[in-house]
VOGU-3710 file (C-alpha; in Angstrom, 3 decimals, decimal comma):
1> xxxxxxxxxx> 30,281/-54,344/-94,216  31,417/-58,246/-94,364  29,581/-58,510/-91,132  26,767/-57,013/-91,435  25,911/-59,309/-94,421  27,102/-62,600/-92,838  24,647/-61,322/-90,002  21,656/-60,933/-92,943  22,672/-64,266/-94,806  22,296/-65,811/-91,756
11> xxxxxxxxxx> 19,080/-64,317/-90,780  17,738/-64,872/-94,038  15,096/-66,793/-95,574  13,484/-66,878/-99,149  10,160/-65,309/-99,292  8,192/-68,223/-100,528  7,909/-71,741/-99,299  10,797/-73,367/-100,042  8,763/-76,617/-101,434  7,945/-74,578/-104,355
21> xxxxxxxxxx> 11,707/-73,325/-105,112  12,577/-76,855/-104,944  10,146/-77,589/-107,237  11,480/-74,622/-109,802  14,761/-75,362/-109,971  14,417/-79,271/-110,092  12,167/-78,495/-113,436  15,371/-76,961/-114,977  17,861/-79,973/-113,634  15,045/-82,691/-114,775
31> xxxxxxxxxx> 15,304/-81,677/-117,858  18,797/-81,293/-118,446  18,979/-84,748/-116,985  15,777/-86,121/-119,009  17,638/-85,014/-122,595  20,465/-86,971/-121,949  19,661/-90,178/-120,954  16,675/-89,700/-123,734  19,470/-89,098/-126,281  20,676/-92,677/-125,431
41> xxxxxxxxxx> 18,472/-95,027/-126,617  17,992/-92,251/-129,731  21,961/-92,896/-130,864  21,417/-95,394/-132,957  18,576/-93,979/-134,895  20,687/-90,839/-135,551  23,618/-92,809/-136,447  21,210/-94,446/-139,114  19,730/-91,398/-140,440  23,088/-88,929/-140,451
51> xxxxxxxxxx> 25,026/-92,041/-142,101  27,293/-92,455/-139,534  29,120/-95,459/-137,100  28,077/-95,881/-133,637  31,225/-94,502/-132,544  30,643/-91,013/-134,380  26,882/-91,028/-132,651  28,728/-90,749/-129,050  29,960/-87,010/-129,996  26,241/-86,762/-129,445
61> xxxxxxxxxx> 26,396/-86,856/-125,565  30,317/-85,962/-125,067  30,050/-83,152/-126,902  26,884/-81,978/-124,707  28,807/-82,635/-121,648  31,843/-80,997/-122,588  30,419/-78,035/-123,240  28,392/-78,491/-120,217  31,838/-78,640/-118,079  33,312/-75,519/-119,323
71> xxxxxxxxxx> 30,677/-73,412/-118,814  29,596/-75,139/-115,577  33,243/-73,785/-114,206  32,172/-70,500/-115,286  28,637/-70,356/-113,271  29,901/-69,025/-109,764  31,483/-65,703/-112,040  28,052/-65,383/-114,201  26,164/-65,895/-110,590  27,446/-63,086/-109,170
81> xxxxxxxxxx> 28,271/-60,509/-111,960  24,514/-61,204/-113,067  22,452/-62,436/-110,479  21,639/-66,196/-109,953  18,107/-65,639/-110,868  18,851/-63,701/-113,845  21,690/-66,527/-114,961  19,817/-69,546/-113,986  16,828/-67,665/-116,406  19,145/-67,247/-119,321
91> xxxxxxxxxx> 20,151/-70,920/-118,949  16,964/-72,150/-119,239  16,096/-70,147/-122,249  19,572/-71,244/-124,281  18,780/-74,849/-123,491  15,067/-74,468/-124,900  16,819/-72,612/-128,398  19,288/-75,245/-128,750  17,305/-77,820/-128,439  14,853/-76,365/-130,972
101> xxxxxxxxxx> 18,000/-76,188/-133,158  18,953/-80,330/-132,378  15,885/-80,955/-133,605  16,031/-79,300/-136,371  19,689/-80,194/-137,354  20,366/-80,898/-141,285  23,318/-83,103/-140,556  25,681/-84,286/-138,077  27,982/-81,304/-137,643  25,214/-78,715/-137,070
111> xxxxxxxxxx> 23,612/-81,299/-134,653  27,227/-81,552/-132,580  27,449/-77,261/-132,754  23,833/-77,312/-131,579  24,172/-79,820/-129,035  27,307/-77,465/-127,643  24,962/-74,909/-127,313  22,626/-76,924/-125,322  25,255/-78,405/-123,010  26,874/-74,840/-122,499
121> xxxxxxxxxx> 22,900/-73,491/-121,602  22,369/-76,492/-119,044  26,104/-75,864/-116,800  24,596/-74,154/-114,183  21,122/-75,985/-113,939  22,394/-78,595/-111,839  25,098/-76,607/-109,453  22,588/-73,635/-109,248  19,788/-75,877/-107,736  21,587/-77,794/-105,165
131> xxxxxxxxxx> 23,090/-74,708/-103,845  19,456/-73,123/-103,712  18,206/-75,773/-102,407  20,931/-75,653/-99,536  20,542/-72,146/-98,852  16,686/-72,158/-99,378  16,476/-74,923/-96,398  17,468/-75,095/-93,233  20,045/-77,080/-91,885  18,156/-80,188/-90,583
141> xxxxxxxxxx> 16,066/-80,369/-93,636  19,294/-80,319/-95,652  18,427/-84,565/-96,143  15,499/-83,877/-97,288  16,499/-81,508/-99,532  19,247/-83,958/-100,816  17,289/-86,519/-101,331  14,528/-84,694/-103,559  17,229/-83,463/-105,678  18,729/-87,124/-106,169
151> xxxxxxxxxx> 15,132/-87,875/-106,672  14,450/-85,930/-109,642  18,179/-86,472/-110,588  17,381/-89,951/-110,812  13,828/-90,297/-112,249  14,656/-88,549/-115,221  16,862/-91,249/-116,183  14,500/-93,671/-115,486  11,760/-91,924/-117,663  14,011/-90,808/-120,615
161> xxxxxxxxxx> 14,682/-94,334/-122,091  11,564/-95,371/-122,152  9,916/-92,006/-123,153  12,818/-91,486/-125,653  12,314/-95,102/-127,274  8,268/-94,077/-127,756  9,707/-91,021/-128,965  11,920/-92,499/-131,395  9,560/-95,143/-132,621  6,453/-93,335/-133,136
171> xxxxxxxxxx> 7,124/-90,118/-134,778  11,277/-89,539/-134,785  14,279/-88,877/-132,907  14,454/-85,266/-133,697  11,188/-85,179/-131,081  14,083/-85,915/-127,958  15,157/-82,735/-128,212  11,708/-80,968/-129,247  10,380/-82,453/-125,751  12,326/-79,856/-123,847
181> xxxxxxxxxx> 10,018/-77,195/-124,842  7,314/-77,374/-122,295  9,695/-78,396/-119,975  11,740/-75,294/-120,487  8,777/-72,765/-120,178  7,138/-74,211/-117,460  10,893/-74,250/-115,785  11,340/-70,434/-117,058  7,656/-69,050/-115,186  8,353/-71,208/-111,967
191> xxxxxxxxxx> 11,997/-69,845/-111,503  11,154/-66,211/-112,628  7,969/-66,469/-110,089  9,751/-68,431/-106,769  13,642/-68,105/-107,208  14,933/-64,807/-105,285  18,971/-64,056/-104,944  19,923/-63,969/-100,937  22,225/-61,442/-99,574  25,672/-62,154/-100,167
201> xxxxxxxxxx> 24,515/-62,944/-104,287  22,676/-59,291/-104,442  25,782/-57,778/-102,700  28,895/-59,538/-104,295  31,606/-57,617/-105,322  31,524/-57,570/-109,573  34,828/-59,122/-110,331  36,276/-59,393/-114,439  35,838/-62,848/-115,598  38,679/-65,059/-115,502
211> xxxxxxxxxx> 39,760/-64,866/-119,552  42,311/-66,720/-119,129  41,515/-69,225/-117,120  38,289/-69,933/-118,654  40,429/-70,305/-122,225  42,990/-72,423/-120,611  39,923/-74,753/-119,409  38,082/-74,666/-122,882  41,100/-75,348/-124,605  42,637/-78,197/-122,123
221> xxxxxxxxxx> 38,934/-80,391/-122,159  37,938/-79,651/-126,303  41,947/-81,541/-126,607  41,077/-84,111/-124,492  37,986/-84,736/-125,399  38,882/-84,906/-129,075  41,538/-87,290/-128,476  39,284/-89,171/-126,502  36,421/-89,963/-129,278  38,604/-90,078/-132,468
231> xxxxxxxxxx> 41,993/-91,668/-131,167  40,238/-95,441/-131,733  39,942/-94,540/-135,574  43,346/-93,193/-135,329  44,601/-96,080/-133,283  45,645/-93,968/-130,969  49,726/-92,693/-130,453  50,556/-94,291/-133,113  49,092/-91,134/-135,091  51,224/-88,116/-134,469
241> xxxxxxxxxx> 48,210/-85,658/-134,002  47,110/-87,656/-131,189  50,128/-87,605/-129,166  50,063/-83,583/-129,771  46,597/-83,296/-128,893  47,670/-85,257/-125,367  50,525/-83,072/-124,928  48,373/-79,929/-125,382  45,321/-81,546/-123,126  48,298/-82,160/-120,287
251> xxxxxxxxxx> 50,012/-78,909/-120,391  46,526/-77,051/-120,967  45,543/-78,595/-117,750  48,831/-77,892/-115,629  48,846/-74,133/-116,820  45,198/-74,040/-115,788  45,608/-75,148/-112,380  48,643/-72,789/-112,240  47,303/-69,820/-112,953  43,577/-70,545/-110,811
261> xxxxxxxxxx> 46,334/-71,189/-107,579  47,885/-67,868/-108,137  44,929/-65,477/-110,129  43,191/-62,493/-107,949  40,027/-63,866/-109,417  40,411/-67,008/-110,238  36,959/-68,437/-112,503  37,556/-71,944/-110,219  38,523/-71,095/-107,267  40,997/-74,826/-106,453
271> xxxxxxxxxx> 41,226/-73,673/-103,069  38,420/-74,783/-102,238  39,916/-78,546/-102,895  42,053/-77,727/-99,110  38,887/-79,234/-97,534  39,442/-82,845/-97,715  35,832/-84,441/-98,548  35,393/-81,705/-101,255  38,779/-83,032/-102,541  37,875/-86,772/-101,762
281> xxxxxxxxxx> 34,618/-86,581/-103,582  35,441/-84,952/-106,261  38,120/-88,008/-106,434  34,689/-90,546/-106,163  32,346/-88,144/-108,054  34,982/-88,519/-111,006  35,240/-92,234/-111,028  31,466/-92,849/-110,462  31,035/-90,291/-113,543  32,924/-92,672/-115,760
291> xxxxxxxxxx> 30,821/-95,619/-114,338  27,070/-94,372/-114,432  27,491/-92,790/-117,532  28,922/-95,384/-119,473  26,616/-98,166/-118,185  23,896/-95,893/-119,342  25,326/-95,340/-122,669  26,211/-99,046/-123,090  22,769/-100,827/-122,104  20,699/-99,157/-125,083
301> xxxxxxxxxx> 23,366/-100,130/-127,325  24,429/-103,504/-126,318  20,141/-104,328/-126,574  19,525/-102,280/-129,800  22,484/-103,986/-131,771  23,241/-107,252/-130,767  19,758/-108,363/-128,780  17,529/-106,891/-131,510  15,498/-104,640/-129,606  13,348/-101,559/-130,656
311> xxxxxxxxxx> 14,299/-98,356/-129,291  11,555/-98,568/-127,188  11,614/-102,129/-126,050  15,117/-101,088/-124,902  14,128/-98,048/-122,915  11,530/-100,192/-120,953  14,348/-102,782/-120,036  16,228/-100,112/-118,739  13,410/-98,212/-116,920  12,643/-100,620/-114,156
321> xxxxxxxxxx> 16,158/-98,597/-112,660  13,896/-96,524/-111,496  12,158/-98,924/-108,951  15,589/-99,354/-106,911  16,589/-95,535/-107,614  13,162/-94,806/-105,105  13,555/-97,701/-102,348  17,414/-96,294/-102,161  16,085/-92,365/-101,905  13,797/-93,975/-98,763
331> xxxxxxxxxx> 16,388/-96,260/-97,316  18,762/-93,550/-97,276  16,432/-90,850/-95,935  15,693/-93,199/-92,700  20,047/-94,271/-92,579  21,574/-91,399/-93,166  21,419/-89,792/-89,443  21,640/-93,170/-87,937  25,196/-95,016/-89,517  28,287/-93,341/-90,638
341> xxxxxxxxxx> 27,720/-92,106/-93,997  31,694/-93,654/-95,277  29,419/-96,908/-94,161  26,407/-96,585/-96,328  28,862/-95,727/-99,533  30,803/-98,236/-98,865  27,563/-100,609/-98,980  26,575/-99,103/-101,338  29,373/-99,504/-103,837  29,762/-103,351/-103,436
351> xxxxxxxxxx> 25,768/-103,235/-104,573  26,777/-101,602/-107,448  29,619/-103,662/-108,327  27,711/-106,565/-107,979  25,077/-105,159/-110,420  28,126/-104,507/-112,883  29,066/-108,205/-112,491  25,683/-109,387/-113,335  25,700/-107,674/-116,350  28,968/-108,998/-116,984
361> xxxxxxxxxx> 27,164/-112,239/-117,821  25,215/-111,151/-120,745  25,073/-113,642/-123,460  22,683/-113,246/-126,899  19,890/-115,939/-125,518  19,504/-113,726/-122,181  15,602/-112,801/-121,186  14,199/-109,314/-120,589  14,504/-109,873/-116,785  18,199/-110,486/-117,039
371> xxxxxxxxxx> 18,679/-107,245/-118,007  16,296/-105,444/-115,919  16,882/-106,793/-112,500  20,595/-105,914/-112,439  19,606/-102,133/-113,671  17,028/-102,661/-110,322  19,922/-103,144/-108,265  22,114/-100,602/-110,004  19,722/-97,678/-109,278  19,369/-98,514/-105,873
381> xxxxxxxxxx> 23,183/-99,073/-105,043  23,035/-95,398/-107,213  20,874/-93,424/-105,182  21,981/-95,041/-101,826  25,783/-93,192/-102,297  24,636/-90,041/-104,208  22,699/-88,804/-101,074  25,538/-89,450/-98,770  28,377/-88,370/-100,847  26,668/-85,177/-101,742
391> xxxxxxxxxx> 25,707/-83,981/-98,215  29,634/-85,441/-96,954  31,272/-83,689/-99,448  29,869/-80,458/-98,872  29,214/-81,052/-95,172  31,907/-78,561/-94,153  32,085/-75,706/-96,759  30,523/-72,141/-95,830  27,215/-71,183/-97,819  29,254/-68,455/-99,639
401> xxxxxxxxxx> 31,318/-71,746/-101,047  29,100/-74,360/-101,929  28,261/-72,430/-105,426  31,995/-72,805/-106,065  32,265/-76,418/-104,132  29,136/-77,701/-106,240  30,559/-76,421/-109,573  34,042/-78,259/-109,034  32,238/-81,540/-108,012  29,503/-81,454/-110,644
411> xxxxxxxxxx> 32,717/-80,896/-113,417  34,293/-83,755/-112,354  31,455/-85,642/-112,608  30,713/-84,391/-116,131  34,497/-84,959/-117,069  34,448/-88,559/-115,529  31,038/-89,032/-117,609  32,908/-88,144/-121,332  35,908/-90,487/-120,144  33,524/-93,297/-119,623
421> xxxxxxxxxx> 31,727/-92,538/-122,582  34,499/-92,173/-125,038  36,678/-94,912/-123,464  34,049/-97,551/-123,257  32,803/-97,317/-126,987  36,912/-97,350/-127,593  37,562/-100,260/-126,059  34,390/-101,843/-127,301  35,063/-101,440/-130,760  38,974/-102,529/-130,119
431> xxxxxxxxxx> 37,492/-105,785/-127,995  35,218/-106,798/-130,591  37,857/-107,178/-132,741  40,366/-108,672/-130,729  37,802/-111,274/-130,345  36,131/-111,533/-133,430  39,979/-112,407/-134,629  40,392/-114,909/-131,786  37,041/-116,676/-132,945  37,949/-116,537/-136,556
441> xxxxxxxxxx> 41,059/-118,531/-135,814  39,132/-121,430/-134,186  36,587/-121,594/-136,727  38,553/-123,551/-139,730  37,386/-126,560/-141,784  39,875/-128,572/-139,411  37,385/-127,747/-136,217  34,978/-130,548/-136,068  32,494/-128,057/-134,556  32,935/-125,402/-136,740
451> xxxxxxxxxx> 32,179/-128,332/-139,369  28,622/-129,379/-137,951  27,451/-126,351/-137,414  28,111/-125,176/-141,335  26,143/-128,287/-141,827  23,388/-127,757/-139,654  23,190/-124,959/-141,812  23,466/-125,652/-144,639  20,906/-128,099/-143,964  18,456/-125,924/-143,181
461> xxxxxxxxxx> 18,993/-124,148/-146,418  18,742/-127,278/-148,698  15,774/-126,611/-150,105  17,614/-123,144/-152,124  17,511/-123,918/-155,692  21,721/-123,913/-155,422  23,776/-126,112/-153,176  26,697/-123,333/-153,809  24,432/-120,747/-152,778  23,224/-122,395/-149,534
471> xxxxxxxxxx> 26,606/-122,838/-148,867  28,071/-119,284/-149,215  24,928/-117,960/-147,045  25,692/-120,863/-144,294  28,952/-118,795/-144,365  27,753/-115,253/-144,602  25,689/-116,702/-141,527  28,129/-118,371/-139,350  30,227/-114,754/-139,832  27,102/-113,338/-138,875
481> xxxxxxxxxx> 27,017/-115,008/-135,674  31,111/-114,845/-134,825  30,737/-111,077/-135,070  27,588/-110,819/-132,655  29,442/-113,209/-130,627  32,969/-111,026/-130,053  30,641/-108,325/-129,699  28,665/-109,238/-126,593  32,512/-110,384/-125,086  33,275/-107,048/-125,322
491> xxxxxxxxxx> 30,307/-105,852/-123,743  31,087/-107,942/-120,445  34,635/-106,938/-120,961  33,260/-103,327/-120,302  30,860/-104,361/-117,816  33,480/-106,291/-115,531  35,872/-103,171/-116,117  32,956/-101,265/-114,350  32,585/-103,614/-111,617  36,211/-103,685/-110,984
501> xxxxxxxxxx> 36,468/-99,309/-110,675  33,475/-99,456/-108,135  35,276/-101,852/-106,142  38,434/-99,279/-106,349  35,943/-96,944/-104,779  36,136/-98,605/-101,385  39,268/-97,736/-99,743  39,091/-93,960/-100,876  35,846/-93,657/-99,130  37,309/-94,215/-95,933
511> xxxxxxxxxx> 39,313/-90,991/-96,496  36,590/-88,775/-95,508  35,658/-86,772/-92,664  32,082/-86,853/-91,330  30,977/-83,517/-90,713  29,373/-82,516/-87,361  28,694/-78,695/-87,662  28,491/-76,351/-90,599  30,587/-73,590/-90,801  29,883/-70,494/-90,543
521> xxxx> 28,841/-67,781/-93,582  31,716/-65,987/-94,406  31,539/-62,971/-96,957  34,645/-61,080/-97,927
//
C-alpha cells in the first residue's frame, strides 16, 4: 500500500496551474504577515488609548506569536486528521473572526485574548503554503517558488508600516485589524477554488492528537513568554514568581522534548532535527527571529517617541525596506544555482550586520534618509539569506516531511521573534535608565556645561513674567532632554546588540550541507 502511494505522490500533479495555488495560499501568508508588521507602528496609539506603557503594548505582537507557535506545532496533526485544504480553510476563517474581534476590543485584556485567537488561526498559513508550494512545483522551479514566497513574505512588511500609519492617522488603529477582512475572503474563495490535498494527505493514516505533548508545549512557551514580558517590571529573579515561572518554562521544555523522542505519535515529530541543515537552520532561523523582529518592532518606536514622528511618517521611513527586499529576491534568483548557498548567507549576514551598525548611530538630529537607507540595506541583506536558507534547510527532507520540517523551522522562528521582542523592549527600558542615571550625575551646578546650557535657557525664556518660573521650566527642559538623550543610547545599545548576533551567524553557517538530490517520497 506504502508503495503504491509513493508511486502516485510521485506521479502527481495538482489539477490547476500551479501559478494560481501560489497565488492562494500567499493571500493567506500576506496577510498574516501584513497584520503584524501593521500592528507595529499602531503600538503606540493603543498604548495611548488602553492607558497603558509601551512595554504592556508589546503583549500585542508576543502574544499573537505565541499563540501562533503552539498551534503552528500542531498543523502537521490537524493536516492530516482533516485535510490540508479543509485546515488551511478554517485558518483563514478564525483569523478573519479574530481580527473582527481586535478591532472591536473594549480594553486591553480582551484585545490580548483576541489577538490569541488570531495568532492561533494564522499557525499554519505560513508552513501550509511553503509546503504547497513545494509539492505543487516541480523540482527545478523549487527557486522560483522560494523566492515568490519570500516575496510576498517580505512585501507585506514593507506595505504594513506605511499602510498601518495611514491607517492609524486617518480614521484609527482598530482599522489594522479590520483590514484583514477582504484579505481573508478573497484568501478563503482562492484556496477553496485552487488548493487540492495530494495523495499521501487524502490517504494518511488518522492518528489521536498528541494531548500531551501539545499541553507540555502550551504550557512550557505561555511560562516563558510571561516571564519574558513582565520580568523587567518585576526586575527579574529577584521576584520569586519569576524564578518559578523559569523553572516551570525549563522543565516544561525538557519533558516536552522527552516525551516527542519517545511518543507513538508524537504532535512534533524532533526526529526530523537528525538531518543536519534542518537542525542547523532551525539554529539560524531562531537567532535571525530575534533579530528581524525586534528591529521591526524597535524602528516605529524609536521614531514615534523620541524623533517625533506621526505614525505614518514613521511607516514611510521604514517602507523604503522594501526596495532592497526586491533587488535581493532578483540577485538571489540569478546566484543561487551559480555559488554555494553557505556563501551567499554568509554575504549576506555581514550586509545585515552592517545595516544594524548604521543604525547603531542614531542620534535625535538624524534626517529621514538616515533611517531609511540602512532599512534599504537591511531588506536586501534579508531577502538575500531567507531564499537560501529556506531551500538549504529543507534541501534534503522527503515531501512527506517538509509539513513537519517547515512547522519546526517556522516555530523557531516565531519563538526567536517573542525573545527579541520581549528582550529588546527589556533591556531598553533597563538602558534608558542606566543612562539617564549616568547623565544625571554629570549634570550638577558644578559642570560648567551643564551651567550654560540652563542659561541658554533660561535666556530664551526671559521674557516669562517670573524669573523663578523660567527657571524651573529651563529645568523641567534640560530633564526633558537627558531623558530623550539615555533613551536613543539605549536604542543603539539594542541596535549594536543586533549587529553583534548577525555576526555570530557566520561560523554556524558553515555547518551546513548543500544538498544535491532530493530524497525520495516515503509514506509509511
Amino acid at each position: 500500500m506504502s508503495t503504491v502511494l509513493s508511486q502516485d505522490h510521485a506521479l502527481w500533479k495538482p489539477q490547476v496551474n500551479p501559478w494560481m495555488i501560489a497565488i492562494a495560499v500567499m493571500l493567506g501568508t500576506f496577510m498574516e504577515v501584513l497584520d503584524t508588521s501593521i500592528a507595529n507602528v499602531a503600538l503606540p496609539h493603543i498604548a495611548g488609548s488602553m492607558s497603558i506603557t509601551p512595554d504592556d503594548a508589546t503583549w500585542v505582537l508576543t502574544s499573537y506569536l505565541i499563540s501562533n507557535a503552539v498551534v503552528l506545532t500542531a498543523a502537521g496533526w490537524l493536516s492530516r486528521t482533516f485535510g490540508r485544504k479543509r485546515f488551511l480553510l478554517t485558518c483563514i476563517a478564525v483569523f478573519a473572526a479574530a481580527s473582527v474581534m481586535a478591532g472591536a476590543a473594549p480594553n486591553f485584556p480582551f484585545l490580548i485574548v483576541a489577538l490569541v485567537i488570531q495568532g492561533a488561526g494564522g499557525g499554519a498559513l505560513q508552513p501550509s503554503a511553503q509546503a504547497i508550494l513545494l509539492e505543487s512545483f516541480p523540482r527545478e522551479k523549487h527557486g522560483q517558488a522560494m523566492a515568490f514566497y519570500t516575496f510576498g513574505v517580505i512585501c507585506a512588511p514593507v506595505i504594513g508600516p506605511t499602510l498601518g500609519g495611514w491607517i492609524t492617522d486617518s480614521f484609527s488603529w482598530r482599522w489594522v485589524f479590520y483590514i484583514n477582512i477582504p484579505v481573508a475572503a478573497l484568501a478563503f474563495l482562492m484556496v477553496d477554488a485552487y488548493v487540492e490535498d495530494p495523495p499521501y494527505i487524502r490517504h494518511a493514516i488518522k492518528t489521536k492528537l498528541d494531548t500531551v505533548g501539545f499541553i507540555l508545549l502550551a504550557i512550557w512557551i505561555a511560562a516563558l513568554q510571561i516571564m519574558l514580558d513582565k520580568g523587567q517590571d518585576a526586575d527579574w529573579f529577584g521576584a520569586v514568581w519569576v524564578r518559578w515561572f523559569a523553572a516551570v518554562a525549563l522543565l516544561g521544555f525538557l519533558a516536552f522534548v522527552a516525551w516527542e523522542l519517545t511518543a507513538d505519535t508524537p504532535l512534533v515529530d524532533l526526529r526530523v532535527l537528525k538531518n543536519r541543515n534542518l537542525l542547523i537552520g532551525t539554529v539560524l532561523i531562531f537567532i535571525m527571529g530575534i533579530v528581524l523582529y525586534a528591529t521591526t518592532a524597535l524602528l516605529p518606536l524609536f521614531l514615534q517617541t523620541i524623533m517625533g514622528y506621526s505614525a505614518l511618517k514613521s511607516g514611510f521611513a521604514v517602507s523604503p525596506r522594501g526596495i532592497g527586499s526586491v533587488v535581493g529576491i532578483l540577485v538571489i534568483g540569478r546566484l543561487t544555482n551559480l555559488i554555494d548557498n553557505r556563501f551567499l548567507m554568509v554575504s549576506s549576514l555581514v550586509i545585515l550586520a552592517y545595516s544594524s551598525f548604521l543604525l547603531g548611530h542614531l542620534d535625535t538630529k538624524i534626517a529621514m534618509f538616515s533611517v531609511t537607507w540602512p532599512i534599504i540595506i537591511n531588506g536586501f541583506a534579508t531577502s538575500m539569506f531567507f531564499i537560501p536558507l529556506t531551500t538549504t534547510a529543507v534541501g534534503t527532507l522527503r515531501n512527506d516531511q517538509m509539513g513537519n520540517g517547515a512547522s519546526i523551522f517556522n516555530l523557531m522562528r516565531n519563538i526567536g521573534g517573542a525573545f527579541g521582542i520581549s528582550i529588546t523592549t527589556a533591556l531598553l527600558s533597563r538602558e534608558s535608565q542606566r543612562n539617564q542615571d549616568m547623565l544625571v550625575s554629570h549634570t550638577t551646578p558644578l559642570s560648567p556645561v551643564c551651567n550654560a546650557q540652563l542659561e541658554k535657557m533660561q535666556n530664551m525664556l526671559a521674557l516669562h513674567p517670573s524669573i523663578a518660573t523660567a527657571h524651573q521650566q529651563a529645568l523641567g527642559w534640560l530633564y526633558e532632554i537627558v531623558g530623550r538623550q539615555a533613551g536613543v543610547m539605549a536604542y543603539v545599545f539594542n541596535f549594536r546588540l543586533m549587529a553583534l548576533l548577525v555576526l555570530g551567524c557566520i561560523p554556524i553557517v558553515f555547518f551546513l550541507k548543500i544538498p544535491t538530490h532530493r530524497v525520495k517520497t516515503q509514506v509509511h
